[in-house]
C-alpha positions in Angstrom: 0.0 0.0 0.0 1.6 3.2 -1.0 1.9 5.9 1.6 -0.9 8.2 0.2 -3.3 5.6 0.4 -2.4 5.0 4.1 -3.2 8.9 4.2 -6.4 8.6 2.7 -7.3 5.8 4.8 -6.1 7.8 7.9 -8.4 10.6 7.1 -11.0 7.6 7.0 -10.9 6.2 9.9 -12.4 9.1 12.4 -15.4 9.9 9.6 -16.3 6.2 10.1 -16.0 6.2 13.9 -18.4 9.5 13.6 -20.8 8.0 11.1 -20.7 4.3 13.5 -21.7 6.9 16.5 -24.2 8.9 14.7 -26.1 5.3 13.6 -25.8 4.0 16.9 -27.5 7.3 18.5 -30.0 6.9 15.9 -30.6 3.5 16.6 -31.0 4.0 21.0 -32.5 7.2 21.0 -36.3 6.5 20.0 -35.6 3.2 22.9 -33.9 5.5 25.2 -36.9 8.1 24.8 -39.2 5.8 25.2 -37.9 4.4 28.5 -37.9 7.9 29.8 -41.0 8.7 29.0 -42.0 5.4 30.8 -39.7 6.1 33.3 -42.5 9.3 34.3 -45.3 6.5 34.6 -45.8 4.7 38.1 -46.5 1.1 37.0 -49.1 -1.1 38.7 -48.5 -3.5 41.5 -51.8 -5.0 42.1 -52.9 -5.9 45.1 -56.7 -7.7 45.7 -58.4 -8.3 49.4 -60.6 -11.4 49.0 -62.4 -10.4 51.5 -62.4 -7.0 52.0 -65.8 -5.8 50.2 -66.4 -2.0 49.9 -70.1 -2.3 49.0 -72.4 -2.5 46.0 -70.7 -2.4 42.7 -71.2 1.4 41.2 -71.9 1.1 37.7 -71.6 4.9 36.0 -72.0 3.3 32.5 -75.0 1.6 32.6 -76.5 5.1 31.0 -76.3 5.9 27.6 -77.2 8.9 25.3 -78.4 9.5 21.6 -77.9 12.6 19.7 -80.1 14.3 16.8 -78.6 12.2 14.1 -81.5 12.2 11.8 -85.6 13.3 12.4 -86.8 9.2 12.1 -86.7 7.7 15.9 -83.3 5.3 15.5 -84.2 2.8 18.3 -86.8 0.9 16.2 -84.4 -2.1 15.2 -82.0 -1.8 18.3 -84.0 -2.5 21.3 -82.8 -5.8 21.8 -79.3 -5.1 21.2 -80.0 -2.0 23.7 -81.5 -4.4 26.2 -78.3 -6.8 26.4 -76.3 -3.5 27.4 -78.8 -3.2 30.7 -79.3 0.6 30.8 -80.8 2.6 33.6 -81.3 5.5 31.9 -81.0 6.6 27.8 -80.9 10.7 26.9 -82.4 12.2 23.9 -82.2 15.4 23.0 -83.4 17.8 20.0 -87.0 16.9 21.3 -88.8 20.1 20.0 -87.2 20.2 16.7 -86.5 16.8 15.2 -89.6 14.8 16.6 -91.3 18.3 15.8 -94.0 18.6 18.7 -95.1 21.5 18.9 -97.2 23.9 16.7 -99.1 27.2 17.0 -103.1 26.6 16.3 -104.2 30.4 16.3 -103.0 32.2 19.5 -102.9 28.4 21.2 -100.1 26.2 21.1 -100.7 22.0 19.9 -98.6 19.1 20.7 -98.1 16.1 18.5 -96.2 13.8 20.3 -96.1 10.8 18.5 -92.8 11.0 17.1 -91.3 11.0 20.2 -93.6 8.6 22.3 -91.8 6.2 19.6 -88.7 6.7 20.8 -89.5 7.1 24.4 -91.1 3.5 24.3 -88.2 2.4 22.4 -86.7 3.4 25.8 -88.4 1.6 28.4 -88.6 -1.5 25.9 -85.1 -1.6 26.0 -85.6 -1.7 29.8 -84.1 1.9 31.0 -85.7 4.9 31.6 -85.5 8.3 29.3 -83.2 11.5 30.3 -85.4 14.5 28.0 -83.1 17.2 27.6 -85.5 19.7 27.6 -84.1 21.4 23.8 -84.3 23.1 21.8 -86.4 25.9 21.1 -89.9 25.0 19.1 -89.6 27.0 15.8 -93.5 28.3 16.4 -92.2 30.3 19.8 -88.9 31.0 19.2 -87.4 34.7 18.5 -85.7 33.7 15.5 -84.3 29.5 15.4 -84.0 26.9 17.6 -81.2 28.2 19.8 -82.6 31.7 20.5 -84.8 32.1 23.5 -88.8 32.7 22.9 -91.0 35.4 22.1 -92.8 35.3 25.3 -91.3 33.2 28.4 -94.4 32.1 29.6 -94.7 30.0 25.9 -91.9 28.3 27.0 -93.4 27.2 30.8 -95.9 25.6 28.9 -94.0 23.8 26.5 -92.0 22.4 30.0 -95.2 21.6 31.7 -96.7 20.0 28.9 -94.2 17.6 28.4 -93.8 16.7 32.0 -97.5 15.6 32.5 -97.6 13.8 29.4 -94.4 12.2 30.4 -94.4 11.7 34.1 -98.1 12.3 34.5 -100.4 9.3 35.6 -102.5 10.6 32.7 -99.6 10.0 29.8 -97.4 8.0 29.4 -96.7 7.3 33.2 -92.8 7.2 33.9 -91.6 6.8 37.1 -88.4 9.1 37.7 -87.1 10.5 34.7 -84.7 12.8 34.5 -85.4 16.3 32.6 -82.3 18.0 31.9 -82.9 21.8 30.8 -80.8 22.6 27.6 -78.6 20.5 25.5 -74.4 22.5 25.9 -76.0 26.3 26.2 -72.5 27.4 26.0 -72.1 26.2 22.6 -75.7 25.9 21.3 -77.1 29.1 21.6 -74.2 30.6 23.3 -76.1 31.5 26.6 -73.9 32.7 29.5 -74.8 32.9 33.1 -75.5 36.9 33.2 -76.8 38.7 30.6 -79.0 39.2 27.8 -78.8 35.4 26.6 -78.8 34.5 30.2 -79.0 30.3 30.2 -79.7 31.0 34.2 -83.2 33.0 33.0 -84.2 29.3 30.8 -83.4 27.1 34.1 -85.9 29.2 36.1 -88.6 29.1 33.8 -88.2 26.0 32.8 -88.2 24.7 36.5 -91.4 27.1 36.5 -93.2 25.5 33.8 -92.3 21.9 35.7 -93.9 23.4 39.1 -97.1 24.2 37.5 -97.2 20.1 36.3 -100.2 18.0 38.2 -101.0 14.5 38.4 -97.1 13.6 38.1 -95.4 10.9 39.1 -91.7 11.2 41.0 -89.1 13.1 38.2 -85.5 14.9 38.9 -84.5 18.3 36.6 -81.4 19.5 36.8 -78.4 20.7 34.2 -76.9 22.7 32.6 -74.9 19.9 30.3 -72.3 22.4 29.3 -69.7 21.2 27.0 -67.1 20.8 30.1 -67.1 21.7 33.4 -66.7 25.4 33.8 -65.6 26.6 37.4 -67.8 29.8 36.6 -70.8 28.3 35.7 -71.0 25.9 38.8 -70.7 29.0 41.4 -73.1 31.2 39.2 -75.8 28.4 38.6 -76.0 27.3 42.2 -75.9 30.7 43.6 -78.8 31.2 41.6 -80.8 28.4 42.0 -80.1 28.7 46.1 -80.8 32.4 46.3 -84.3 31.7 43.9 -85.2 28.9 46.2 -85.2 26.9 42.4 -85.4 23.0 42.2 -82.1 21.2 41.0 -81.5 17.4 41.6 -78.5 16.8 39.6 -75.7 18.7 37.6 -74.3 17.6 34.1 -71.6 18.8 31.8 -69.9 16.7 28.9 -66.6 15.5 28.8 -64.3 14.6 25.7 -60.9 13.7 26.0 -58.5 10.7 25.6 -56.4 12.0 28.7 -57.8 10.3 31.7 -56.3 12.7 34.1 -58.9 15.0 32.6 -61.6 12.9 33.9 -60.3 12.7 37.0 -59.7 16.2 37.4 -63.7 16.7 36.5 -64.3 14.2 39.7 -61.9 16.3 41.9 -62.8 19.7 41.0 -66.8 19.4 41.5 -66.4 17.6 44.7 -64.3 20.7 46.0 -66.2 23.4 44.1 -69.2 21.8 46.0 -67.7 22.8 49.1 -68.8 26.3 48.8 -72.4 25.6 48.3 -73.3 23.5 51.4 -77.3 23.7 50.3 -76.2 21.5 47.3 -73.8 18.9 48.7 -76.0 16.0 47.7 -76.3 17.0 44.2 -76.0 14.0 41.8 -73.1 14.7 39.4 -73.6 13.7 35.9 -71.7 13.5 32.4 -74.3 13.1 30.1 -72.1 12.5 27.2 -69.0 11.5 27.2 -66.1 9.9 24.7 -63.0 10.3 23.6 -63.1 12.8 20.5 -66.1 15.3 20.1 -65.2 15.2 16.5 -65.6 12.2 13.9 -62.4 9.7 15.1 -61.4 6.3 13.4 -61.2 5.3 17.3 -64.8 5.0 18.0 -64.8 1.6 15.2 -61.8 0.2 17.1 -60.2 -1.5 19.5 -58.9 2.2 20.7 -62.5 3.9 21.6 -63.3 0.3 23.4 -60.6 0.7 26.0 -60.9 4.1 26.5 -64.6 3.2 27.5 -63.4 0.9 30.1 -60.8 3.1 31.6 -63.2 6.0 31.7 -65.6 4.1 33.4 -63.3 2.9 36.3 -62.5 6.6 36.8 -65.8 7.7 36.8 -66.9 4.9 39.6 -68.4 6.3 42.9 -67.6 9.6 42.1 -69.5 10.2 39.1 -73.4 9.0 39.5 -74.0 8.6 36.1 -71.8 8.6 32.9 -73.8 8.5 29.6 -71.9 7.2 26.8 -72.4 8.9 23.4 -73.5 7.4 21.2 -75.8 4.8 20.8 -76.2 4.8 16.8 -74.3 5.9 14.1 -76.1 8.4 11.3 -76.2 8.1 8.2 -72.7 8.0 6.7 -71.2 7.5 3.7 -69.8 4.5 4.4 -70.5 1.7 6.9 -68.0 2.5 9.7 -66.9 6.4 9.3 -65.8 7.2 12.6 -69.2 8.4 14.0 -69.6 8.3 17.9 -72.2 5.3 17.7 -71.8 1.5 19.5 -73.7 0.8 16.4 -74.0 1.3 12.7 -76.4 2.5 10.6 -78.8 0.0 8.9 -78.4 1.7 6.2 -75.3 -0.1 5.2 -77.1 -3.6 5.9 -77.1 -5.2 9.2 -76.6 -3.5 11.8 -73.2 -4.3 13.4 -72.3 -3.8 17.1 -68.5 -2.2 17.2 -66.2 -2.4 19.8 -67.5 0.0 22.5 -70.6 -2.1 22.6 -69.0 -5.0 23.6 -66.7 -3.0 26.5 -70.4 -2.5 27.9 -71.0 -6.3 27.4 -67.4 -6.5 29.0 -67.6 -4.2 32.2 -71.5 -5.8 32.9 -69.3 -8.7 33.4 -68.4 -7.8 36.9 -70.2 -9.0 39.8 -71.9 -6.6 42.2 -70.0 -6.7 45.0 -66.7 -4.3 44.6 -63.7 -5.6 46.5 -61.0 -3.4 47.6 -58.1 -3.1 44.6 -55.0 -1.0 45.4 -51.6 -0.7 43.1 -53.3 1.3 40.2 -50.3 2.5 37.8 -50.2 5.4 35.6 -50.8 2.9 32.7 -52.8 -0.2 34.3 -56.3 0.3 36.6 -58.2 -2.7 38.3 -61.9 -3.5 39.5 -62.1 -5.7 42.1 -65.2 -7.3 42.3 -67.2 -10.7 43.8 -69.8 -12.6 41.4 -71.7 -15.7 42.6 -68.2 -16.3 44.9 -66.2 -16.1 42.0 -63.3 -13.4 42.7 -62.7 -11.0 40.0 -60.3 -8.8 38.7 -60.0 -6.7 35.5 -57.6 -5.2 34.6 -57.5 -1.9 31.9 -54.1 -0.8 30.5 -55.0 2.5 28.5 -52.2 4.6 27.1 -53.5 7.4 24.3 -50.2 6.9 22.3 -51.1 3.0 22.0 -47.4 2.0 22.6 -47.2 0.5 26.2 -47.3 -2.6 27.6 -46.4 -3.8 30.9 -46.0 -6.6 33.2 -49.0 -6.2 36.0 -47.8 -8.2 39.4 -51.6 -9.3 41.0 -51.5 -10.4 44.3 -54.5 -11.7 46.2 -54.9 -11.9 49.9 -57.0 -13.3 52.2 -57.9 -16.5 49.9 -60.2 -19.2 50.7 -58.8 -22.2 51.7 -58.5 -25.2 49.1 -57.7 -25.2 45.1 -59.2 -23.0 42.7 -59.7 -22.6 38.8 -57.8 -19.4 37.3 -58.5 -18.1 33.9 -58.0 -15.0 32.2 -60.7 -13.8 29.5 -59.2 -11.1 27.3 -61.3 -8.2 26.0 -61.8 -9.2 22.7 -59.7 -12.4 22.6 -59.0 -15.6 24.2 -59.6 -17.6 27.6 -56.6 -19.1 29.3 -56.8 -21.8 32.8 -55.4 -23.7 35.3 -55.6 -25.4 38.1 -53.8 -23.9 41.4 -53.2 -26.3 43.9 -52.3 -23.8 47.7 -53.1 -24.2 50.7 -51.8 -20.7 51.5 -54.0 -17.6 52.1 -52.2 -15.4 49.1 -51.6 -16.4 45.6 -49.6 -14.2 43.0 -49.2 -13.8 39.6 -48.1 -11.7 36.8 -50.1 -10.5 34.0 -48.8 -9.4 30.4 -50.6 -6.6 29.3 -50.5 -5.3 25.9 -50.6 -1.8 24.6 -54.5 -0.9 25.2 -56.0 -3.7 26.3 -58.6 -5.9 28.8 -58.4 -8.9 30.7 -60.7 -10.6 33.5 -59.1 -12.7 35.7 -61.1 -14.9 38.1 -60.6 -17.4 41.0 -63.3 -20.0 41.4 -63.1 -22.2 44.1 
């Protein structure tokens, strides 16, 4: 080799080492990134008392909701699917508009209810009760559309009253305890504030008004204002208002989208202390009458990823959010079969109608028995229900992560056993069913689960 080739290969020999660096940075950095941004997580370290039960099993999403898709009543073909899903209670809204019920005969106001009475006994067909967000404004009374205010208030009582005794009253349709929620998001739809000229305070008092005046009824709750989040402002300004005006209110709503579970959480926390400075209403039920992941169209709601995030969601929610209704129960009319609507189902008018994913987290979470045991070791990452069913010992276990890229190793413990053998198996959301026998005689048994990246497993001990 002649001396100037040594000197080029000299001059070689530190580009290589750089370039052999450089791929080797390349090549740890997205594992190194991802370990640290692991590495801000708390992984779970489960830990189940057998015998420690908390009480009755609280079940937030046994309540779902329907919005105005489309002016035909959507529950026709559904009920029994709806029925498998055991719902206490089902919201409509867009009562005055879509199922168009009320209409101006001279100076006197008709009602044709028979649009809506379809859906309503869709309802209790399906075994659940109806939530009637009391929205929006009848065309015949209104100032100008459906999301102004009326011409005259007192149009508006009677519209309320109206649909309260034909509803609730002994004389109608004869409900027991449905909930009337006034408004459907007043902050977006109609952009009422709570002071004002559009003052959404002014269309709770005469709508509570308008109930008042109802006879011959049968037990009901009101409340709202199902705002499109929970808004600090709104909380202290409603109930300052409804205390001071001596005004009826049996539950509060808002709506929650977001795939960040902390938000959820911070919902729960924030009411319960924002409730501290109005002692009158301490008792208030607290309800998210619709709730997802993505207020706008999202591939996730056909998938796997809207399932889980259904499941997680509704751990958060339990006992400290009364009622969660999932949104939605049927897809509209899309242009193709699965377009990333809100719905648990699709649209017949693609064929048979097809339960998705989110559905069968329902199916899934209706698993548990109804007895809640005490569960500790929650992660960042990985949640747990404890639960008891016909002295079976349950556990499921949720790992939900937005990005959709962790996994993890859940240790489960379980204390305070029975004595003698049991029968373990693990049924995964969506998947398969894995056993065995464990032969103990000792009072804990523990294990360690594989979770993958957004996924759902039921473990369970018979004995």
């Amino acid at each position: 080799m002649s001396s100037r080739v040594k000197k080029d290969v000299a001059k070689l020999i530190p580009l290589a080492l750089i370039m052999g660096t450089l791929l080797l940075v390349l090549m740890v950095l997205p594992q190194a990134v991802r370990y640290m941004g692991r590495a801000k997580g708390i992984p779970a370290n489960i830990v189940v008392d057998t015998q420690a039960v908390l009480g009755e099993m609280p079940r937030p999403w046994r309540n779902l909701a329907q919005g105005g898709e489309e002016s035909e009543p959507m529950f026709d073909d559904v009920t029994d699917k709806l029925k498998a899903l055991k719902p206490e209670y089902i919201r409509i809204d867009h009562l005055y508009d879509i199922y168009q019920v009320v209409s101006r005969d001279g100076s006197s106001l008709k009602y044709d209810w028979s649009k809506l009475d379809r859906v309503v006994d869709d309802i209790t067909r399906a075994g659940a009760r109806p939530m009637l967000s009391l929205s929006y404004m009848p065309p015949v009374i209104s100032k100008s559309d459906i999301i102004d205010q009326p011409k005259d208030w007192g149009e508006w009582e009677a519209v309320v009253q109206a649909t309260v005794e034909h509803y609730s009253g002994t004389g109608g349709k004869n409900i027991d305890m449905i909930y009337y929620e006034v408004w459907n998001e007043p902050d977006l739809f109609g952009s009422f504030k709570t002071y004002g000229d559009k003052n959404y305070l002014n269309l709770y008092a005469h709508s509570v008004a308008g109930i008042n005046r109802a006879r011959g009824v049968r037990q009901f709750k009101v409340g709202g204002p199902a705002t499109t989040a929970l808004y600090k402002a709104w909380v202290d300004n409603f109930l300052n208002f409804v205390v001071k005006n001596n005004l009826r209110l049996d539950f509060y709503s808002w709506h929650r989208y977001n795939t960040d579970l902390a938000q959820y959480e911070k919902d729960a926390q924030q009411i319960e202390t924002w409730l501290e400075a109005h002692p009158e209403k301490d008792d208030l039920e607290l309800c998210i009458t619709e709730w997802g992941h993505n207020s706008e169209i999202d591939k996730g709601y056909d998938g796997t990823f809207g399932a889980i995030h259904t499941i997680a969601a509704s751990r958060v929610m339990m006992g400290r959010i009364d009622r969660g209704f999932v949104f939605e129960i049927k897809d509209g009319p899309g242009a193709t079969q699965y377009w990333g609507r809100w719905g648990l189902l699709t649209h017949e008018k693609w064929g048979t109608i097809q339960t998705k994913p989110r559905f069968n987290a329902l199916l899934f979470l209706n698993q548990l028995g109804n007895e809640r045991l005490s569960l500790a070791g929650e992660g960042s990452w990985v949640r747990g229900i404890g639960a008891v069913k016909n002295g079976v010992i349950q556990t499921m276990l949720i790992n939900y992560d937005p990005t959709g890229k962790h996994s993890e190793g859940v240790p489960v413990r379980f204390e305070n056993l029975p004595s003698g053998n049991f029968t373990y198996k693990r049924t995964d959301f969506l998947g398969g069913v894995k056993s065995q026998t464990v032969a103990t005689s000792s009072a804990e048994w523990a294990t360690v689960e594989f979770m993958k990246p957004n996924s759902a497993a039921m473990l369970e001990l018979s004995f």
